[in-house]
LUMPA-271235 format. One record per atom (N, C-alpha, C): residue number from 0; residue in three letters; atom name; x, y, z. Coordinates in steps of 0.001 Angstrom, whole numbers. Example, Ala and Ser with C-alpha at 12.3 -4.5 7.8 and 13.67 -1.06 7.14 Angstrom:
BEGIN
+-----+------+------+---------+---------+---------+
! pos ! code ! site !      px !      py !      pz !
+-----+------+------+---------+---------+---------+
!   0 !  ALA !    N !   13190 !   -5690 !    7800 !
!   0 !  ALA !   CA !   12300 !   -4500 !    7800 !
!   0 !  ALA !    C !   13200 !   -3300 !    7800 !
!   1 !  SER !    N !   12850 !   -2250 !    7080 !
!   1 !  SER !   CA !   13670 !   -1060 !    7140 !
!   1 !  SER !    C !   12900 !      30 !    7870 !
+-----+------+------+---------+---------+---------+
! end
This chain:
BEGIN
+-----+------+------+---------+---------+---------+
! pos ! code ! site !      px !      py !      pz !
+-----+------+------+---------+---------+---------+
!   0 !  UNK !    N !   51682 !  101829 !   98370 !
!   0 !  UNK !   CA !   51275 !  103188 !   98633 !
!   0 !  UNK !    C !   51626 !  104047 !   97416 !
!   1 !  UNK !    N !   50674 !  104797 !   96836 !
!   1 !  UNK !   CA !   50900 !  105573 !   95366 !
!   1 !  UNK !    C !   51927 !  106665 !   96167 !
!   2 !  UNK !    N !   52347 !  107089 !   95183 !
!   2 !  UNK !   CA !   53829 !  108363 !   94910 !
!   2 !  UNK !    C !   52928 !  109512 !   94908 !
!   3 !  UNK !    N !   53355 !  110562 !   96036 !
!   3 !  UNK !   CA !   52553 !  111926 !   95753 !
!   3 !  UNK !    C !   52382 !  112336 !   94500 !
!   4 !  UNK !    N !   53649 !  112036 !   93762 !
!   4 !  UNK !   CA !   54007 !  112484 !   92682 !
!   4 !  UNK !    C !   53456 !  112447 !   91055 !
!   5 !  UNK !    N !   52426 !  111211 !   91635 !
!   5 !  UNK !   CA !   51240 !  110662 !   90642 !
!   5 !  UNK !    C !   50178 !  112137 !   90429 !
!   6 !  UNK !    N !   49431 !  112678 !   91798 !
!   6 !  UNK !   CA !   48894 !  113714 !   91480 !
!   6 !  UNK !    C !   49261 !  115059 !   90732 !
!   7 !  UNK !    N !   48583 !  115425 !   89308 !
!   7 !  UNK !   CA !   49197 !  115828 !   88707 !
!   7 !  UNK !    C !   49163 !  117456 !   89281 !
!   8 !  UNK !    N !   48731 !  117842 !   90297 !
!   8 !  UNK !   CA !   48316 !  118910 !   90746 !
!   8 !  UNK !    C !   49650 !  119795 !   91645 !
!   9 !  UNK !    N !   50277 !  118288 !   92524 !
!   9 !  UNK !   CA !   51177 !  118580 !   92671 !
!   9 !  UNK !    C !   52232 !  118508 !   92280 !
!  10 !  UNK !    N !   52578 !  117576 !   90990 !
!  10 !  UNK !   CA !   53459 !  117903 !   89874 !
!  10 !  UNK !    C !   53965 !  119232 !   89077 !
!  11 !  UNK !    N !   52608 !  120159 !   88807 !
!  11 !  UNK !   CA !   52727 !  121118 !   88256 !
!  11 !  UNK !    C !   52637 !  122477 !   89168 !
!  12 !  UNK !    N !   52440 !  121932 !   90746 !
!  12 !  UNK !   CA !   52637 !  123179 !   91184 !
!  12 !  UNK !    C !   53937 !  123540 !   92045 !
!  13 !  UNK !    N !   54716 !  122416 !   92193 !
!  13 !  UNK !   CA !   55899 !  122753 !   92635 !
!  13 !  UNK !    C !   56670 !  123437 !   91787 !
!  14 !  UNK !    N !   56948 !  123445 !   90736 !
!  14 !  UNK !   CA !   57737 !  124205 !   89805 !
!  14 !  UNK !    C !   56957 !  125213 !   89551 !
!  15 !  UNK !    N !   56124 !  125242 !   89225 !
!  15 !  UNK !   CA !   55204 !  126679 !   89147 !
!  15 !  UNK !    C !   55440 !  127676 !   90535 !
!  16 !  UNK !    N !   55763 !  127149 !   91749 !
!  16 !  UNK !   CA !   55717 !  128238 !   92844 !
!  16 !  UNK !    C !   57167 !  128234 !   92872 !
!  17 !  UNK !    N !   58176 !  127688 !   92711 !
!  17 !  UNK !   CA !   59799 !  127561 !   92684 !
!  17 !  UNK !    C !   59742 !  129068 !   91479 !
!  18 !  UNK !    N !   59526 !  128604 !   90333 !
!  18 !  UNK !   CA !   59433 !  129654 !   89014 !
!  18 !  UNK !    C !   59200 !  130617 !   89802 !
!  19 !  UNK !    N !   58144 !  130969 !   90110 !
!  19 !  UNK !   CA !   57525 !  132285 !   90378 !
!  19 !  UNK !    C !   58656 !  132919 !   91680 !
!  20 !  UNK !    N !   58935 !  132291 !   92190 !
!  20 !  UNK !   CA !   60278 !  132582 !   93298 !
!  20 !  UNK !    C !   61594 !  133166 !   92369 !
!  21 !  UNK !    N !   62144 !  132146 !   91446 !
!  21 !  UNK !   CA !   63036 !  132996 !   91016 !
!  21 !  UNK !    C !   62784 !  134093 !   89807 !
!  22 !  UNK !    N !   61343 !  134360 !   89456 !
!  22 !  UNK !   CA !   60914 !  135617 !   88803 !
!  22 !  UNK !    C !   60760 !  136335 !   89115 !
!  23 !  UNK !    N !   60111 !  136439 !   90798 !
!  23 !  UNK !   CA !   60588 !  137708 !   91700 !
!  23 !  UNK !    C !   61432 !  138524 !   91918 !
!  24 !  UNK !    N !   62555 !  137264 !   91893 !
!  24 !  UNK !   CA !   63492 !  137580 !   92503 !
!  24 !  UNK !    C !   64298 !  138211 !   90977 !
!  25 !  UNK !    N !   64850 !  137628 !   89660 !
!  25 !  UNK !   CA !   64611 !  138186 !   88583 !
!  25 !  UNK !    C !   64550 !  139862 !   88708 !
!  26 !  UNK !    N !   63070 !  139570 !   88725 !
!  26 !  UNK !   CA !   62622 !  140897 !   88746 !
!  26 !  UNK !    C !   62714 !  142051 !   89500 !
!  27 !  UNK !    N !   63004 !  141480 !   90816 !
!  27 !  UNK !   CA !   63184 !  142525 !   91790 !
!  27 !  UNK !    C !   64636 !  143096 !   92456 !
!  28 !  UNK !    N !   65647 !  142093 !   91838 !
!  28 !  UNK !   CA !   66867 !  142317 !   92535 !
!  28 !  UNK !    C !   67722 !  142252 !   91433 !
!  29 !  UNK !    N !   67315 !  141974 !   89983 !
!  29 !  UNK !   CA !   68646 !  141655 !   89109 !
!  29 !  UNK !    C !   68423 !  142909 !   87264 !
!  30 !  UNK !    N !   69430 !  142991 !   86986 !
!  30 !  UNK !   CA !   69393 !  143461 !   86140 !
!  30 !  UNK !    C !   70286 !  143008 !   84749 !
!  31 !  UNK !    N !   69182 !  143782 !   83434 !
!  31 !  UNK !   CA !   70743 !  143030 !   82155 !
!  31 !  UNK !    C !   70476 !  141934 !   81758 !
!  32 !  UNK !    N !   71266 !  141791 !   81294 !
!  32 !  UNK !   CA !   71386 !  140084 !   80870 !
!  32 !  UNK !    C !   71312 !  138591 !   81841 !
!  33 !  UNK !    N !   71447 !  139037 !   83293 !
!  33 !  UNK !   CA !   71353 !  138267 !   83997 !
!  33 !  UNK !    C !   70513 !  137986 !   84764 !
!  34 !  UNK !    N !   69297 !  138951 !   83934 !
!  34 !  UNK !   CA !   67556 !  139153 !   84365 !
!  34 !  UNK !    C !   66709 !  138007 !   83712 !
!  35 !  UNK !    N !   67155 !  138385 !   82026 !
!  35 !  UNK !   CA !   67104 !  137259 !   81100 !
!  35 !  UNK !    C !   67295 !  135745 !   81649 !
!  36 !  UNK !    N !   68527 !  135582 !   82249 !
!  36 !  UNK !   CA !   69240 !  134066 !   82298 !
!  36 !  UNK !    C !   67892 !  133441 !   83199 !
!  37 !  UNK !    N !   67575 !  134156 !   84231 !
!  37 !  UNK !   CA !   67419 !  133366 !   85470 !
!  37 !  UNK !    C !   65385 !  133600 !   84851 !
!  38 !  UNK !    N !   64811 !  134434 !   84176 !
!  38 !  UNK !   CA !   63693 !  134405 !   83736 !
!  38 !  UNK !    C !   63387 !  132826 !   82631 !
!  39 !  UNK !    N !   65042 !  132837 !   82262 !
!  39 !  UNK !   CA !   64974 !  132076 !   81017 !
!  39 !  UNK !    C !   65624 !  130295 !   82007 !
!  40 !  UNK !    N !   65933 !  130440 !   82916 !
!  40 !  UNK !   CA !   65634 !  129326 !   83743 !
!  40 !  UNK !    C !   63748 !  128475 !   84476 !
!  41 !  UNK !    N !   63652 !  129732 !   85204 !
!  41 !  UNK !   CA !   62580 !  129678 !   85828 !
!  41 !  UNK !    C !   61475 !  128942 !   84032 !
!  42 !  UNK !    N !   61360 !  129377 !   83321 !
!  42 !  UNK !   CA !   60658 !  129213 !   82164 !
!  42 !  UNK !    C !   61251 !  127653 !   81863 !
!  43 !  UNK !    N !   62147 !  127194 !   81451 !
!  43 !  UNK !   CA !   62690 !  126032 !   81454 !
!  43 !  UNK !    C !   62037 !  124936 !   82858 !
!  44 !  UNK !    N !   62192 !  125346 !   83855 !
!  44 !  UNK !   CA !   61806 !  124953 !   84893 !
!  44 !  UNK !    C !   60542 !  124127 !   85202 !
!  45 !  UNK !    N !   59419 !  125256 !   84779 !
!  45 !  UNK !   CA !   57804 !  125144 !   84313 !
!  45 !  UNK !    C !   57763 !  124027 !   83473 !
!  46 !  UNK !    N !   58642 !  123752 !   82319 !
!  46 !  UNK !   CA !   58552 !  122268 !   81385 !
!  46 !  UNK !    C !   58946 !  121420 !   81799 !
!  47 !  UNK !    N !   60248 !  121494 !   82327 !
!  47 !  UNK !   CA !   60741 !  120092 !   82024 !
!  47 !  UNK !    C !   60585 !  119331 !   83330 !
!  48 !  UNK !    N !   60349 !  119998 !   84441 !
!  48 !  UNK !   CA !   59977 !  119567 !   85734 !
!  48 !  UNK !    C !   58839 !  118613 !   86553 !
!  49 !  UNK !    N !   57594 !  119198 !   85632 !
!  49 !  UNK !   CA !   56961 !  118155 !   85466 !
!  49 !  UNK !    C !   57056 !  116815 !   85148 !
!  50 !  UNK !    N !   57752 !  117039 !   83893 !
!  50 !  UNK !   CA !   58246 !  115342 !   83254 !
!  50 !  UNK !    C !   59014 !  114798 !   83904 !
!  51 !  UNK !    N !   59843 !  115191 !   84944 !
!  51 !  UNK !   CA !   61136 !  115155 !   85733 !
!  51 !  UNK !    C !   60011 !  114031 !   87122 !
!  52 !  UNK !    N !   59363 !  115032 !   87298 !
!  52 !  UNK !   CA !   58568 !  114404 !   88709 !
!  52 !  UNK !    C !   57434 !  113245 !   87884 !
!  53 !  UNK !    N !   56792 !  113075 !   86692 !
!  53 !  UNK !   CA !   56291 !  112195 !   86140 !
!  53 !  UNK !    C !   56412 !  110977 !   86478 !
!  54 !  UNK !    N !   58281 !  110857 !   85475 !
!  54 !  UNK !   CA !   58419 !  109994 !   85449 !
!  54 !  UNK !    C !   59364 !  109363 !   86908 !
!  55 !  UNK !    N !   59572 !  109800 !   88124 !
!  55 !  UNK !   CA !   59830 !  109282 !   89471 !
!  55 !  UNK !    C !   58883 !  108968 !   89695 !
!  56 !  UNK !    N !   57110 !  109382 !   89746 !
!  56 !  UNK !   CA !   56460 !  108721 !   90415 !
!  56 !  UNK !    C !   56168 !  107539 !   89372 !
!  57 !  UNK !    N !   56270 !  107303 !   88102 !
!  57 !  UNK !   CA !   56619 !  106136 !   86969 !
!  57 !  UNK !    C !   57533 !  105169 !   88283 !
!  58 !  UNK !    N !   58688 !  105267 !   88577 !
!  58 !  UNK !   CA !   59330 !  104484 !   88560 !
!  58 !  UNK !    C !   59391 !  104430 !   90141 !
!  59 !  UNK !    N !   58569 !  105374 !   90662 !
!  59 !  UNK !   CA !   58545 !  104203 !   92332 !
!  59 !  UNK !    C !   57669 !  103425 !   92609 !
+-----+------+------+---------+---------+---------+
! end
């Protein structure tokens, strides 16, 4: 049975709707430098997450 995780659709949209959750939130509740951190997470998130879920469905 293939790995959801093969479709690349849902690879890239779980982190894309997670991101957008903590950019809201970012945006709507935080201020300063600790607006930055969590913008500058969510952005990290969007990259490397994909490759993260890639390579699990690689290896189930």
């Amino acid at each position: 049975m293939p790995s959801p995780f093969e479709n690349p659709a849902l690879r890239y949209g779980i982190p894309l709707v997670s991101a957008a959750v903590v950019a809201a939130v970012a945006f709507l509740f935080l201020e300063g430098t600790i607006r930055y951190v969590a913008l500058g997470i969510a952005a990290l998130e969007v990259v490397v997450a994909p490759q993260i879920l890639k390579q699990a469905a690689a290896n189930a």
